[in-house]
C-alpha positions as CSV (number, residue, x, y, z in Angstrom):
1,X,-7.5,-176.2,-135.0
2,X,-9.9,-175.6,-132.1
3,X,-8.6,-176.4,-128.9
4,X,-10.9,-176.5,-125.9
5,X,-9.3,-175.8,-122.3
6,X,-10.9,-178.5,-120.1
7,X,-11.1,-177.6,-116.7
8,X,-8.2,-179.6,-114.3
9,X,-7.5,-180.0,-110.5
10,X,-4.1,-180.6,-109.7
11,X,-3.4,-181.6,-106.2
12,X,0.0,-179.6,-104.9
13,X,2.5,-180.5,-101.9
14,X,1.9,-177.5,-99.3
15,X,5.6,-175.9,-100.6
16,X,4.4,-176.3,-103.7
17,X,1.1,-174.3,-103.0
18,X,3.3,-171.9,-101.1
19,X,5.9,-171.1,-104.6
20,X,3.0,-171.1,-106.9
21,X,1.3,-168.4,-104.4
22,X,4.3,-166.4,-104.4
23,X,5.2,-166.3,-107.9
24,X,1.6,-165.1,-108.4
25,X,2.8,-162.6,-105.7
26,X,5.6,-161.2,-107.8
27,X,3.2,-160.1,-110.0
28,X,5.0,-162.0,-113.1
29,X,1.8,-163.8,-113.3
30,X,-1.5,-163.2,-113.0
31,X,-2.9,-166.7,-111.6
32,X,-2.0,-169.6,-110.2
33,X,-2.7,-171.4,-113.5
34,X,-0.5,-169.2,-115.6
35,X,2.4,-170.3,-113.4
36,X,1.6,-174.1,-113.9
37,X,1.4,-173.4,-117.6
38,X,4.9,-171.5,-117.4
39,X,7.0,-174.7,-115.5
40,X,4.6,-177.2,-117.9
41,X,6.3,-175.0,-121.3
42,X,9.6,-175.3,-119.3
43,X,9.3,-178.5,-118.6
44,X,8.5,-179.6,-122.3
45,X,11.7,-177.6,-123.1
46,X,14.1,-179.5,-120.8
47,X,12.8,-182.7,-122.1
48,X,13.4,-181.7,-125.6
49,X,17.1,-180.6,-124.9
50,X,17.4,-184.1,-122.9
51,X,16.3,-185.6,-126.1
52,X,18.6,-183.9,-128.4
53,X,21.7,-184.2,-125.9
54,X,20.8,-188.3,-126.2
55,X,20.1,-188.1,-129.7
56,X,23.7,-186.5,-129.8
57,X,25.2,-189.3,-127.5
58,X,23.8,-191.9,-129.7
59,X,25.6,-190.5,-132.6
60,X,29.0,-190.7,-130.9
61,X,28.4,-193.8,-129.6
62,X,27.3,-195.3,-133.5
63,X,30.3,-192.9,-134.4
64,X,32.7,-195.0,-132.3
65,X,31.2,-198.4,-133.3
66,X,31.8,-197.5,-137.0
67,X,35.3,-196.5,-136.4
68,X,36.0,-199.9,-134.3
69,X,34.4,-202.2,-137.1
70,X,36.9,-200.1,-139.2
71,X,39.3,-201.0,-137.3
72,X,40.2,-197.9,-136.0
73,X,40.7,-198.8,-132.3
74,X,43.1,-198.1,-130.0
75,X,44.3,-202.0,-129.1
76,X,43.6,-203.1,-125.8
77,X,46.6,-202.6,-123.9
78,X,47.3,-199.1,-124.8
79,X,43.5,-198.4,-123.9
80,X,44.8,-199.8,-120.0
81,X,48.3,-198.4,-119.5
82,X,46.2,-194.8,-120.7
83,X,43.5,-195.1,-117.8
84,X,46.7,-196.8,-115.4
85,X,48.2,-193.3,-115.9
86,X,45.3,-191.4,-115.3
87,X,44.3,-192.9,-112.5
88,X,47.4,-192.6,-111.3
89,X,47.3,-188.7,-111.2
């Protein structure tokens, strides 16, 4: 598959300008658009894991649903006198 880099102009905050400048400075990276490219890859990463961690939320939460329909619930007032005592701590 042939992928064809268009050319883009990205408008930066001043501070922004100012980290990308000196992360090219470090010497890490070799332009200004390698280091956009890096925190772009990141930034796909942390949405993936923020994806998986609500995928694995939803699961509990179905997981908890199940277990109520099954009735496998703690009944009401136990569910109060536990937070009374933890609040209470």
């Amino acid at each position: 598959m042939l992928v064809l880099e268009v050319p883009m102009n990205v408008s930066l905050t001043p501070e922004l300008e100012q980290l990308v400048a000196e992360k090219v400075k470090t010497g890490r990276y070799t332009s200004a658009s390698e280091v956009i490219r890096e925190a772009l890859r990141l930034l796909e990463e942390q949405d993936h894991l923020r994806q998986q961690r609500l995928a694995e939320v939803r699961q509990k939460i179905d997981r908890g649903l199940a277990q109520l329909d099954a009735g496998k619930g703690i009944p009401r007032d136990k569910v109060r006198s536990k937070l009374h005592r933890g609040a209470a701590r």
